[in-house]
DSSP file (Angstrom, degrees, kcal/mol; ACC not computed):
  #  RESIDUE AA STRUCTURE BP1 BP2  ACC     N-H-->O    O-->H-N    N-H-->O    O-->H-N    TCO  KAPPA ALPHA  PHI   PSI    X-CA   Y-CA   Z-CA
    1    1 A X              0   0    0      0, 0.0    68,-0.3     0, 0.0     2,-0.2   0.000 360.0 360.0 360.0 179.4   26.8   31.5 -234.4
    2    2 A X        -     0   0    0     66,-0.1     2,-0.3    64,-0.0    66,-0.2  -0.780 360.0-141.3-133.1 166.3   23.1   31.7 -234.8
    3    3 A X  E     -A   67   0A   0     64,-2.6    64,-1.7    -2,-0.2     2,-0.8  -0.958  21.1-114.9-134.3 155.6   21.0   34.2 -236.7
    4    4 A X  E     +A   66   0A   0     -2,-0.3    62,-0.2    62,-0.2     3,-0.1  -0.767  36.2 171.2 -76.5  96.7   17.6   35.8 -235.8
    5    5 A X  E     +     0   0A   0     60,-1.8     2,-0.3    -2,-0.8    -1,-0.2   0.940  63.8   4.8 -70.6 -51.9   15.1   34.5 -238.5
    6    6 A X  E     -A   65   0A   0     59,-0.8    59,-2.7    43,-0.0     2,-0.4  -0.966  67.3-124.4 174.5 106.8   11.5   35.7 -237.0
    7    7 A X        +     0   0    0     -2,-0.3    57,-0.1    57,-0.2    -3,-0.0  -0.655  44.4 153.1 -69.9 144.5   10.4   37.9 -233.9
    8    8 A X        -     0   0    0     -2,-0.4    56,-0.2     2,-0.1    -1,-0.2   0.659  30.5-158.7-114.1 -66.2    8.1   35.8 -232.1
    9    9 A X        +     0   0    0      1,-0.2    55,-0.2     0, 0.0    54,-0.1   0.569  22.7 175.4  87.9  12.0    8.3   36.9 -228.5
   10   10 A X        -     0   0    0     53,-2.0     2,-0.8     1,-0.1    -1,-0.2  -0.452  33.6-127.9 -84.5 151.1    6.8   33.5 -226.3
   11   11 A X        -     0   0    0     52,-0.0    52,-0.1     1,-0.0    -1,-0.1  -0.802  25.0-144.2 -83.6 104.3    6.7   33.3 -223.0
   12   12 A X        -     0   0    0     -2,-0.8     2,-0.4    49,-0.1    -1,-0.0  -0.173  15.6-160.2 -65.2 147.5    8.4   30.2 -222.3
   13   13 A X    >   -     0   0    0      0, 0.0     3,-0.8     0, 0.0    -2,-0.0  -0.986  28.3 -90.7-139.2 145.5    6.9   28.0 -219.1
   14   14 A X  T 3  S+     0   0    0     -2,-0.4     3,-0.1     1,-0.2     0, 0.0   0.105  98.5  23.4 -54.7 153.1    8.5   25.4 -217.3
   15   15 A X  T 3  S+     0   0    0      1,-0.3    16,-1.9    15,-0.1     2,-0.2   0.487  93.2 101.4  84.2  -6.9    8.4   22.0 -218.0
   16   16 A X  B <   -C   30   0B   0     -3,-0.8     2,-0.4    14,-0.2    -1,-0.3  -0.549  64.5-131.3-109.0-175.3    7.6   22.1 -221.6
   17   17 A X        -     0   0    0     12,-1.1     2,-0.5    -2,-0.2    12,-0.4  -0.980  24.5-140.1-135.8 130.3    9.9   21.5 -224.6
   18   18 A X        +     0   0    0     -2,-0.4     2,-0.3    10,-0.2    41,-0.3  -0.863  28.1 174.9-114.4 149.2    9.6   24.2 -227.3
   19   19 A X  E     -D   27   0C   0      8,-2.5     8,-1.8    -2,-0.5     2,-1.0  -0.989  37.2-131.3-138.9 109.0    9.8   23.4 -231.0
   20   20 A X  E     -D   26   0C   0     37,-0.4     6,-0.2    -2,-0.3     4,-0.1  -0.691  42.5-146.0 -94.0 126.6    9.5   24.2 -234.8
   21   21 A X    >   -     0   0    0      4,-2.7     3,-0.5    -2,-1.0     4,-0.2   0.071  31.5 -93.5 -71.1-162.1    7.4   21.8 -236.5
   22   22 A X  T 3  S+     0   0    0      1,-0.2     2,-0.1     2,-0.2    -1,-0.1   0.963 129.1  47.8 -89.7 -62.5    7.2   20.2 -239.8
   23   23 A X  T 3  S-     0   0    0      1,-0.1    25,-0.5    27,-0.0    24,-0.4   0.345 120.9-101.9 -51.4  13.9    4.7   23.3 -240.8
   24   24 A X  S <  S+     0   0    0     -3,-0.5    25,-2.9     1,-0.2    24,-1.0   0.974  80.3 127.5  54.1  60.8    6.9   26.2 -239.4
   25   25 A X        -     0   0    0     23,-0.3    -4,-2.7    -4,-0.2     2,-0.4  -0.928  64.5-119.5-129.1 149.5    5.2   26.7 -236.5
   26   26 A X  E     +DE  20  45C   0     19,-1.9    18,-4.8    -2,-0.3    19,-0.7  -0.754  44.5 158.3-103.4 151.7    6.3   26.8 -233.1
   27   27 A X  E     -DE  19  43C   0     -8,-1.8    -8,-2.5    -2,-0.4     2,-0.3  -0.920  20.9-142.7-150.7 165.9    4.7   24.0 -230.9
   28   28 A X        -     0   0    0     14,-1.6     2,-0.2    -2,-0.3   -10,-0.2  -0.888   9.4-162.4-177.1 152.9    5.4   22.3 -227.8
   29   29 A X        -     0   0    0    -12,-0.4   -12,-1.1    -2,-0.3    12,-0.1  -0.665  34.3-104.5-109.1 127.6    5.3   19.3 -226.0
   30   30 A X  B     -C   16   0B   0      8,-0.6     2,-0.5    -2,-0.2     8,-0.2  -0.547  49.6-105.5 -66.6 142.2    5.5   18.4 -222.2
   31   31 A X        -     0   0    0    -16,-1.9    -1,-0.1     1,-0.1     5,-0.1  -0.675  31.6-114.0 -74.6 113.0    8.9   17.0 -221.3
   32   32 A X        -     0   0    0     -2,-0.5     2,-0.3     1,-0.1     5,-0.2   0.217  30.0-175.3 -44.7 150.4    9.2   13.4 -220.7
   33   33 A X        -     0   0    0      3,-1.4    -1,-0.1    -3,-0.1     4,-0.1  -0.809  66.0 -11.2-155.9 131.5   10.0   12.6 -217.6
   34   34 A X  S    S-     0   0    0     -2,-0.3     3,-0.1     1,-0.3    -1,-0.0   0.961 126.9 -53.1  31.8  73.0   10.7    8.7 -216.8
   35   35 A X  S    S+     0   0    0      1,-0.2     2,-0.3     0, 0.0    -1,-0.3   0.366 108.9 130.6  82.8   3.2    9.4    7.5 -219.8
   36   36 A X        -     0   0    0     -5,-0.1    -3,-1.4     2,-0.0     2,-0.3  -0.796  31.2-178.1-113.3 141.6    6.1    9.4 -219.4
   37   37 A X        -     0   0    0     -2,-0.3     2,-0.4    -5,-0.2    -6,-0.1  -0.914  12.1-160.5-133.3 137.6    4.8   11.5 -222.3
   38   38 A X        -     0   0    0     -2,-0.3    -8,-0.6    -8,-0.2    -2,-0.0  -0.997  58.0 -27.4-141.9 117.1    1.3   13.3 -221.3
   39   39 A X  S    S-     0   0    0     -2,-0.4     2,-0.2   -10,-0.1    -1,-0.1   0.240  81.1 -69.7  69.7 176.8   -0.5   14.3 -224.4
   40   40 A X        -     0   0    0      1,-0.2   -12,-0.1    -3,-0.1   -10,-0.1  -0.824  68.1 -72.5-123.6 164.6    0.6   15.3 -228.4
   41   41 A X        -     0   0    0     -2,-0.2     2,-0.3   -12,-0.1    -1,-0.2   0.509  46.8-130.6 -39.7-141.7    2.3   18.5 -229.2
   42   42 A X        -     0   0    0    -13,-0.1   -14,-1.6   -16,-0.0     2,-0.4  -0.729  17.3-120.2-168.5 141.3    0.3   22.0 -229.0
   43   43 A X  E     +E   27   0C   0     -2,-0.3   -16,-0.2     1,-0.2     3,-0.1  -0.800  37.7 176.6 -81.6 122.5    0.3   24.9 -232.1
   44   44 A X  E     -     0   0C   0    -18,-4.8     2,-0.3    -2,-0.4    -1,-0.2   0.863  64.3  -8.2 -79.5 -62.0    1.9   27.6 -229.9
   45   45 A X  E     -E   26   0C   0    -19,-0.7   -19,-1.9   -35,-0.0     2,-0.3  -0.966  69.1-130.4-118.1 133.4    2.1   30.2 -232.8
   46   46 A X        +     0   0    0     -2,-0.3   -21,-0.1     1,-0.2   -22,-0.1  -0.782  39.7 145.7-106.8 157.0    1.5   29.9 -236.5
   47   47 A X        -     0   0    0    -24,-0.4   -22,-0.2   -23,-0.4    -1,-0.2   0.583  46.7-135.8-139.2 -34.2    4.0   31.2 -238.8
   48   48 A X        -     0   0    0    -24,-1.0   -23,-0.3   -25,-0.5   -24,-0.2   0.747  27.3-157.6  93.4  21.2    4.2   29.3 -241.6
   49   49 A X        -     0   0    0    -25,-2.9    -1,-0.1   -26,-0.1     2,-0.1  -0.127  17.7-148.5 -38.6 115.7    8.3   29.1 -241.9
   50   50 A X        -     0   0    0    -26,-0.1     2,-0.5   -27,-0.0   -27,-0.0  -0.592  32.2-157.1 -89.3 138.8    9.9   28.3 -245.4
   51   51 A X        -     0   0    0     -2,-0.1     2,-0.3     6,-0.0     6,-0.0  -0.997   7.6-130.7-133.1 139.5   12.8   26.4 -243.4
   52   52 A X    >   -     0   0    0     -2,-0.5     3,-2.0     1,-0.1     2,-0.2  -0.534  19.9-110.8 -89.8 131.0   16.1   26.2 -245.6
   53   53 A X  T 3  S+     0   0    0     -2,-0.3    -1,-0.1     1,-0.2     3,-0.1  -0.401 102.3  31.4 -83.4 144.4   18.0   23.0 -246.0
   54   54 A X  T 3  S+     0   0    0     -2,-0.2    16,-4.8     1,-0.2     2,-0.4   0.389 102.6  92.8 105.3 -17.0   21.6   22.8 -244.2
   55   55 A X  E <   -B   69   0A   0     -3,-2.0     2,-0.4    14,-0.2    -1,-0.2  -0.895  64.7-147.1-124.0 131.9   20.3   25.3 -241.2
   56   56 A X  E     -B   68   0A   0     12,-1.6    12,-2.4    -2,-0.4     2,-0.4  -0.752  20.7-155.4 -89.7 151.0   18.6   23.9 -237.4
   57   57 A X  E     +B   67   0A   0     -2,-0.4   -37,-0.4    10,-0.2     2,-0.3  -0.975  20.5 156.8-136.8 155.8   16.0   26.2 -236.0
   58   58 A X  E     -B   66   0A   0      8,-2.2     8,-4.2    -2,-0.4     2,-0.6  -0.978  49.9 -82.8-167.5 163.1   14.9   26.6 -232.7
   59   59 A X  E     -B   65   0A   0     -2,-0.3     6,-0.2   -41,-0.3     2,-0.2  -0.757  46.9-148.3 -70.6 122.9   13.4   28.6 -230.1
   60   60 A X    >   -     0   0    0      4,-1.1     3,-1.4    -2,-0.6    -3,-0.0  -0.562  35.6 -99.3-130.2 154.3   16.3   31.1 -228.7
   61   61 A X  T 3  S+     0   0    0      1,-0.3   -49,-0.1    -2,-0.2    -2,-0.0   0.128 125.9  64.9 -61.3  -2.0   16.1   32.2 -224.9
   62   62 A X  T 3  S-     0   0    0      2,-0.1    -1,-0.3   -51,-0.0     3,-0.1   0.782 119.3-113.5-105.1 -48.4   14.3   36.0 -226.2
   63   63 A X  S <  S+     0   0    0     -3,-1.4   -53,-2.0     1,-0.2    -2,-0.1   0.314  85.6 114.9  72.8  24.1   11.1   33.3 -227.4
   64   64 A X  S    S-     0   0    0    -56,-0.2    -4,-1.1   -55,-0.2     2,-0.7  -0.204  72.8 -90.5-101.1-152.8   12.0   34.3 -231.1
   65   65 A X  E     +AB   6  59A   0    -59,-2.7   -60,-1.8    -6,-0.2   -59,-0.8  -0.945  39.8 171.2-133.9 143.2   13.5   32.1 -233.8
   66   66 A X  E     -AB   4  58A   0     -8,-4.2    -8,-2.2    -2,-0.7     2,-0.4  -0.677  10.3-168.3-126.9 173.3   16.8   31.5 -234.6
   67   67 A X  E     -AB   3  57A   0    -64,-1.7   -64,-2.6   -10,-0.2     2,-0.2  -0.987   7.4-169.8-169.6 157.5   18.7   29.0 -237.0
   68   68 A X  E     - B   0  56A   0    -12,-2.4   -12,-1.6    -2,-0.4     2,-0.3  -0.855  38.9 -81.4-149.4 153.2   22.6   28.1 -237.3
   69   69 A X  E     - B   0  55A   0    -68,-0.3   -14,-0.2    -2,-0.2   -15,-0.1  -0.655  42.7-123.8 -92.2 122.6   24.4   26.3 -239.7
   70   70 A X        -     0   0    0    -16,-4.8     2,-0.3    -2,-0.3    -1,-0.1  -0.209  20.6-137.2 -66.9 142.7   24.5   22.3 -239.4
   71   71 A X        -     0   0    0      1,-0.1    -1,-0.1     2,-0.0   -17,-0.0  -0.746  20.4-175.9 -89.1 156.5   27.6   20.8 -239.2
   72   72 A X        +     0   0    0     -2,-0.3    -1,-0.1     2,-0.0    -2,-0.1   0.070  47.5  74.6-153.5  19.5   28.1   17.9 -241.3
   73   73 A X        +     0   0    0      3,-0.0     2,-0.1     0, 0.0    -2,-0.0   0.234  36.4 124.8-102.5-133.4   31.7   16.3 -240.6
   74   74 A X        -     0   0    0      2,-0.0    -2,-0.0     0, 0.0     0, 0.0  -0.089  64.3 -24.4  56.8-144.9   33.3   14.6 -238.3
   75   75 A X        -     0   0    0      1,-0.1     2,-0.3    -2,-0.1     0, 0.0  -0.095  62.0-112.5 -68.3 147.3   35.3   11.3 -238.0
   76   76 A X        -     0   0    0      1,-0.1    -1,-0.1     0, 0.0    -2,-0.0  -0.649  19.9-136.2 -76.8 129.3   34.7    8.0 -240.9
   77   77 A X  S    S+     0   0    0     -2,-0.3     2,-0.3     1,-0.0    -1,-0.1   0.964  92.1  23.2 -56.9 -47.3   33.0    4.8 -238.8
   78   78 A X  S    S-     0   0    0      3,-0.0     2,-0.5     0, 0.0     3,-0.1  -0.879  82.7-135.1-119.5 147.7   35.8    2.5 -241.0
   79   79 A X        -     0   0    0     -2,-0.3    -2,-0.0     1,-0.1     0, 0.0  -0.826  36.3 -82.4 -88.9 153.0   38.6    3.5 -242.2
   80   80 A X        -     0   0    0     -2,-0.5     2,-0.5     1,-0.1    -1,-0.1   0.069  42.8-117.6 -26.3 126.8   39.9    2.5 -245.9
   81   81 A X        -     0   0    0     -3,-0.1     2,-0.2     1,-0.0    -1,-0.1  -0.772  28.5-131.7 -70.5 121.4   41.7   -1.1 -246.5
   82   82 A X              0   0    0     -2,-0.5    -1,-0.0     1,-0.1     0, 0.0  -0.396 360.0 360.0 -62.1 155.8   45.1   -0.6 -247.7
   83   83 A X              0   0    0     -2,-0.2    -1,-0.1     0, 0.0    -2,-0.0   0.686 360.0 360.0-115.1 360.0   46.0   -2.6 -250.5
């Protein structure tokens, strides 16, 4: 489950892709669409985020920010040689 870091409150608009950047800020980008990229990101809001290692953060469906714990398992590419 995910946890509410930061009320934000954006108004989301279609066609863009919403973001936290490398500075904790939320930004966003128009969404490719067949191959096409129009323009570099946009600062929507600055926040300044301290962002914690082990957790994604993202924009949650309210426009605030939320973060969940990575998962960090699954299956081995080779398995072990017997001997």
């Amino acid at each position: 489950m995910s946890e509410k870091v930061e009320k934000v409150g954006i108004k989301r608009e279609s066609g863009y892709l919403y973001f936290i950047d490398k500075q904790g800020d939320v930004s966003r980008t128009s969404m490719a669409r067949g191959g096409k990229r129009i323009g570099k990101p946009l600062k929507v809001k600055k926040i300044g985020l301290k962002k914690e290692k082990g957790h994604l953060y993202f924009v949650d469906k309210d426009g605030d920010i939320s973060r969940s714990v990575m998962s960090r398992g699954g299956k081995t590419k080779f398995k072990k040689a017997k001997k």
